[in-house]
C-alpha positions in Angstrom: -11.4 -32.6 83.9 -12.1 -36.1 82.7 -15.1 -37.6 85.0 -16.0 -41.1 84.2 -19.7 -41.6 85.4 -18.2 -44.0 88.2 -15.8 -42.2 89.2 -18.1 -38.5 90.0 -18.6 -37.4 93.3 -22.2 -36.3 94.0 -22.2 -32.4 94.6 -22.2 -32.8 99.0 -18.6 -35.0 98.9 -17.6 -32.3 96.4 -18.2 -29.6 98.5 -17.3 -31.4 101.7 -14.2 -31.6 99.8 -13.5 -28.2 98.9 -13.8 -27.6 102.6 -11.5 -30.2 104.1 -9.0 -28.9 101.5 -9.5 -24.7 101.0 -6.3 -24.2 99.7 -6.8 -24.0 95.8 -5.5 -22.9 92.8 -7.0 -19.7 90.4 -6.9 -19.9 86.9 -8.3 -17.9 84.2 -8.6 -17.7 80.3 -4.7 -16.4 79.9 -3.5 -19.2 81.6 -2.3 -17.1 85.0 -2.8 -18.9 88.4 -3.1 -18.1 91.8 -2.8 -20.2 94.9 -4.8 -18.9 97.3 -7.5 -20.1 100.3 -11.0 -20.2 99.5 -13.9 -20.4 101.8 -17.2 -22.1 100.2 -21.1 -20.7 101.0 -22.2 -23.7 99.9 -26.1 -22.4 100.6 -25.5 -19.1 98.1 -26.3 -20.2 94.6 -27.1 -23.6 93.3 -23.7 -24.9 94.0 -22.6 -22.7 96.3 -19.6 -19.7 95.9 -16.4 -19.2 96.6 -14.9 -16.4 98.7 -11.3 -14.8 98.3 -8.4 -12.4 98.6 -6.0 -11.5 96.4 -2.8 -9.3 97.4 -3.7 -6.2 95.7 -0.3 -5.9 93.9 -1.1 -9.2 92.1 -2.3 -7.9 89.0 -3.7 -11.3 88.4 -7.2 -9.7 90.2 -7.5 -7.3 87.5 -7.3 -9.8 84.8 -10.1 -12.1 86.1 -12.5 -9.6 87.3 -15.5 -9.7 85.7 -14.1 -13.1 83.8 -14.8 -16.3 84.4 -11.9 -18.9 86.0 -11.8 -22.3 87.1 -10.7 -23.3 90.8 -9.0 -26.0 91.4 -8.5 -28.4 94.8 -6.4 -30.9 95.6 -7.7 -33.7 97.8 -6.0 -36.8 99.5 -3.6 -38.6 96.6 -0.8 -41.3 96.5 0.6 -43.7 94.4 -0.2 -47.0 94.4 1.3 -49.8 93.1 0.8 -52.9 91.1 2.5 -55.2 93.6 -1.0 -54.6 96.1 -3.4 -56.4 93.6 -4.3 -59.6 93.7 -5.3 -59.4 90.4 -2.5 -59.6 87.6 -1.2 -58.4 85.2 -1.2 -55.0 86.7 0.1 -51.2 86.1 1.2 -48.5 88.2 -1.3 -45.8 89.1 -2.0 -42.7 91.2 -5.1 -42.6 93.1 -6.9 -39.0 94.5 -9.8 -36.7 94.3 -9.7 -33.1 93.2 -12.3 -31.2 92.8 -12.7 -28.4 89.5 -15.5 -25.5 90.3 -15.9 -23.1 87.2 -17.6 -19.3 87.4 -17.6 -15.7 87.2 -14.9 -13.8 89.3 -16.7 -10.7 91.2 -15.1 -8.1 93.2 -16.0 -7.4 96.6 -16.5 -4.3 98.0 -14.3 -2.6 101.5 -17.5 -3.3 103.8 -17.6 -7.1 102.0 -13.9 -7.8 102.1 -13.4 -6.6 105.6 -16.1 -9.3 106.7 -14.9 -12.0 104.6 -11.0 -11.2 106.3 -13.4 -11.6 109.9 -14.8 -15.2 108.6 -11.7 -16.1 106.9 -9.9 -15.4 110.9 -12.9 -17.1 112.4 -12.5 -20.3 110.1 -8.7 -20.4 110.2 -7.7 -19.0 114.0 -10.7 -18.1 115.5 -8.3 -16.7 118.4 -6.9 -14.5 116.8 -9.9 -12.3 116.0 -9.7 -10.8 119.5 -6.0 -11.1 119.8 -4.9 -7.2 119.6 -1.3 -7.7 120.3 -1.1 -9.5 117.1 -3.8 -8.1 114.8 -4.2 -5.1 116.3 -7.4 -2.3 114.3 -5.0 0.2 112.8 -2.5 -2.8 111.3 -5.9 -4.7 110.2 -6.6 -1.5 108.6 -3.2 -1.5 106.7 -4.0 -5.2 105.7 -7.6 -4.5 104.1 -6.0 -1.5 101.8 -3.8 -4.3 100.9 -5.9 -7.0 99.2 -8.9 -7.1 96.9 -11.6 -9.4 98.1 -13.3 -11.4 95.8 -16.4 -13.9 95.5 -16.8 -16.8 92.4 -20.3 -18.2 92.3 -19.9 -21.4 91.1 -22.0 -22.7 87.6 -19.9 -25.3 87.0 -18.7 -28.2 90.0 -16.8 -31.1 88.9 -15.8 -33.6 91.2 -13.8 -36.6 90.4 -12.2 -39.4 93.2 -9.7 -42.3 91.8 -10.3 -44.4 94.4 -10.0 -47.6 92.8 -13.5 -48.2 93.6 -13.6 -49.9 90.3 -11.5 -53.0 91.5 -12.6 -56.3 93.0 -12.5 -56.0 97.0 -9.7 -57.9 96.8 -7.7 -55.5 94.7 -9.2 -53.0 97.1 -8.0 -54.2 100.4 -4.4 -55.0 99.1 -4.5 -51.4 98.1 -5.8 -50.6 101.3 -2.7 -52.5 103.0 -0.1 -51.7 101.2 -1.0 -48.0 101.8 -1.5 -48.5 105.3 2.2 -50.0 105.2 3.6 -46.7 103.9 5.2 -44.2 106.1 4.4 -41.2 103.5 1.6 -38.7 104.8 0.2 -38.5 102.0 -0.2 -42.6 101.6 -2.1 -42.1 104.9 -4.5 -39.3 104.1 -5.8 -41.1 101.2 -6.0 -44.3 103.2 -8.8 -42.2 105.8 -10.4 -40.8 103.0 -11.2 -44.0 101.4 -12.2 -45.4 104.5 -14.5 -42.4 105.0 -15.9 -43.1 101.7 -16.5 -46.6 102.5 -13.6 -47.6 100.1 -10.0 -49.8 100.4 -11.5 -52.5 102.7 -12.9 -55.0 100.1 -16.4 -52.7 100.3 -17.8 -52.6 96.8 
């Protein structure tokens, strides 16, 4: 991923990232992807690792284990246009952050995935981890021979977020207006995450 030095997120709002935003994207050296959840340890390793399932008829597991791959998040993104400057001639853009973190891919073991399926419920529906009528032992049982659980500790996190932070505050707070005018979700997710990173309101 192209990272302009201005535009790199330090490794916390990269991680903080990754965990606002779990759902991410698996790729490996022949080009296959996954879209899967991932839960980040960011306190195991020196950028942290990634935990994961596959579906064990995906034979994508078998082609990244033991091989490095690159996971890939999405964050907050919109378009924005020209017309919100106040500085002109403008062009059309697309603002966003996304986060890249590279590694090797590492199978888990039964006792390993089981616990990772217990944090993943605790993280994503905490209620239902005592819920039997739903997730009852002997179909939790049927769901583990199902999947291969995975982990990726990260050597390589690249953070990147278009905010415009590059602009004039001027430039910044039309941005911040005319995507506060939009009715699009996504318009508005970006909108809070420049606010939360002190962005889109004339801050420099």
């Amino acid at each position: 991923m192209y990272v302009p030095p201005a535009l790199r997120m330090p490794m916390p709002q990269a991680q903080a990232l990754i965990e606002a935003h779990p759902f991410g994207v698996l790729v490996g050296g022949d080009l296959q992807a996954t879209h899967l959840p991932l839960l980040l340890d960011r306190d195991e390793g020196e950028f942290g690792t990634l935990y994961g399932h596959f579906a064990r008829a995906n034979p994508h597991w078998q082609a990244l284990e033991d091989h490095r791959a690159l996971a890939i998040f999405s964050g907050p993104h919109a378009y924005v246009s020209p017309s919100w400057y106040a500085t002109r001639p403008a062009v059309p853009t697309w603002n966003y952050a996304a986060v890249h973190a590279e590694g090797p891919v590492e199978r888990l073991d039964g006792d390993a995935t089981a616990a990772l399926i217990e944090r993943s419920l605790a993280h994503f529906e905490p209620g239902l981890i005592d819920d039997k009528a739903i997730l009852d032992d002997a179909f939790r049982d049927r769901l583990l021979a199902g999947i291969v659980g995975f982990r990726l500790p990260i050597a390589s996190l690249q953070g990147k977020a278009k905010l415009g932070q590059q602009r004039s505050g001027a430039d910044q707070a039309g941005v911040a207006a005319g995507l506060g005018d939009s009715a699009a979700p996504e318009a508005q997710a970006l909108l809070r995450y420049m606010h939360e990173q002190a962005l889109g309101t004339g801050a420099s």
